[in-house]
Residue, then its C-alpha position, 0 to 999 in steps of 0.5 A: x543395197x547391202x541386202x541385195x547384194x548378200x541376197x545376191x552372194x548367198x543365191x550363188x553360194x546355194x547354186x555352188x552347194x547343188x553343183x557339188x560333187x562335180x568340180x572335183x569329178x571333173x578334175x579328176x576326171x582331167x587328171x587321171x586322163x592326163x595320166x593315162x593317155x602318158x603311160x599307155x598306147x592310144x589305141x590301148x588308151x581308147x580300149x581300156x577306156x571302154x569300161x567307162x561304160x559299164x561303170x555307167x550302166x551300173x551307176x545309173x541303175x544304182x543312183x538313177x534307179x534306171x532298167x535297161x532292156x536286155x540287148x543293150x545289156x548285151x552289147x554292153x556285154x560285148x563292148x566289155x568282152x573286146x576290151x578284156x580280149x583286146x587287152x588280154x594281148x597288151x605287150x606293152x603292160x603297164x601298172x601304172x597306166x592301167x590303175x590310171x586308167x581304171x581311175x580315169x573312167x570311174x571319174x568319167x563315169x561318176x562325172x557322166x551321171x551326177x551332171x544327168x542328176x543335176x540337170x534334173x535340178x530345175x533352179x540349175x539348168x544346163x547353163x547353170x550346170x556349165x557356168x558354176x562347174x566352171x566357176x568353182x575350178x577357176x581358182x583351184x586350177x590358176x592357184x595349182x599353176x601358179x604353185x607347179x610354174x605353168x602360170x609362169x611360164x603361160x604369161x611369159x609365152x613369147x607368141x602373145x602378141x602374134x595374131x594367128x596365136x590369139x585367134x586360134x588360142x580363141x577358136x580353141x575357147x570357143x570349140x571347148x565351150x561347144x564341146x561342153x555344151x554339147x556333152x551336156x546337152x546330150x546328156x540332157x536329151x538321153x541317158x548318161x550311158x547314151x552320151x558315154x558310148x556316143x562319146x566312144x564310138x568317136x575314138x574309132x577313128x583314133x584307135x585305127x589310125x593309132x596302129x598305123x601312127x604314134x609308133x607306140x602300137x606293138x600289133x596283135x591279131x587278138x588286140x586287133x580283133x578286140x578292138x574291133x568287136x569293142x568298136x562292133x558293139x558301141x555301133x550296135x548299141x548306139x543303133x539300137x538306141x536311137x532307133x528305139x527313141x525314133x520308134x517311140x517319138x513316133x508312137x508318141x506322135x501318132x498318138x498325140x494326133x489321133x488325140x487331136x482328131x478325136x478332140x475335133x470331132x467331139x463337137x461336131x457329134x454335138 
């Protein structure tokens, strides 16, 4: 009984060993978000927050050993371009911020690929990726409340026993595992620059209607163009990847069943 049980801890302590970098990744990832998204303008925010992409690109080519075709260099190009222009006009500049922000998307990036590298780990998969990511944070994230008061003030909460609370305190659960899952499932299916710019691409919403709500946006023709030709590029790049993958699924397809035709007819000429 005692050997299964130790076989039982060390099979988790191997799986916690593989799983690293990414816990400290994802916490810094949180961290620095938190502070970024504090001193800076939304839609300064989603700008600067571009250059997660070309972290990315640069990362995957350097670990993954990945080429990427010369367009979707370019619109990568462009994407980086938007954002020096549009934050070239920043009124609003802010030391602090920047440095925050510049650090939030390395750990973005950082975090982006090593998950694309882990899912490669057949013994982890993409729910051993998720569950032993989350396990490792369990402790540090309740003892760093506990230590800055949150945890206090989270069981003192007066709207535990309402019940609308709880459900959308639940639902609220339920969605952040979804939107996990989903991250890591994108990033199973394609690249990690594929799941950052798709992962953009959903603050173009944010970033417009950042201008006209929050009250924080100080407007500029050239920051408005620039966010405009970033937004341009990530739908461009986001085009041409899937309907690159769609033509290849295709030629894939077709030539799978011209294999099967040929593999019927053999017998027939015997």
């Amino acid at each position: 009984m005692y050997i299964i049980k130790w076989i039982y801890f060390m099979k988790i302590f191997l799986f916690i060993g593989q799983i690293f970098p990414l816990p400290l990744l994802y916490v810094g990832n949180h961290v620095t978000g938190l502070g970024s998204t504090k001193k800076l303008s939304l839609p300064m925010f989603t700008v600067l927050r571009k250059f997660t992409i070309l972290m990315t690109m640069l990362l995957e080519a350097y670990m993954l050993r990945k080429t990427f075709p010369r367009r979707i260099v370019c619109c990568v190009v462009a994407i980086m371009f938007g954002a020096l222009v549009a934050a070239s006009s920043d009124l609003a500049f802010d030391v602090g911020g920047y440095t925050f922000i510049l650090l939030n998307d390395a750990f973005t990036a950082a975090y982006g690929v090593f998950t694309k590298k882990k899912l490669g780990d057949q013994a982890l998969g993409k729910y051993g990726v998720l569950f032993y990511n989350a396990l490792l944070l369990v402790i540090p994230t309740l003892l760093a409340s506990a230590v800055t008061g949150d945890l206090h003030k989270a069981v003192a909460f007066e709207d535990w026993g309402k019940t609308a609370f709880v459900l959308c305190f639940l639902i609220s659960c339920i969605m952040g595992f979804v939107l996990m899952y989903s991250i890591v499932l994108c990033s199973y299916y394609n690249s990690a620059l594929t799941t950052t710019v798709v992962g953009a691409i959903k603050n173009v919403a944010v970033a417009y209607i950042g201008i006209f709500v929050g009250g924080d946006y100080l407007f500029s023709w050239t920051n408005f163009l620039g966010l405009t030709i970033c937004m341009s590029g990530g739908l461009v790049y986001s085009y041409l990847t899937f309907s690159t993958s769609k033509s290849s699924g295709s030629d894939s397809g077709d030539a799978q069943e011209q294999k099967i035709h040929i593999t019927e007819d053999s017998p027939r000429k015997h």
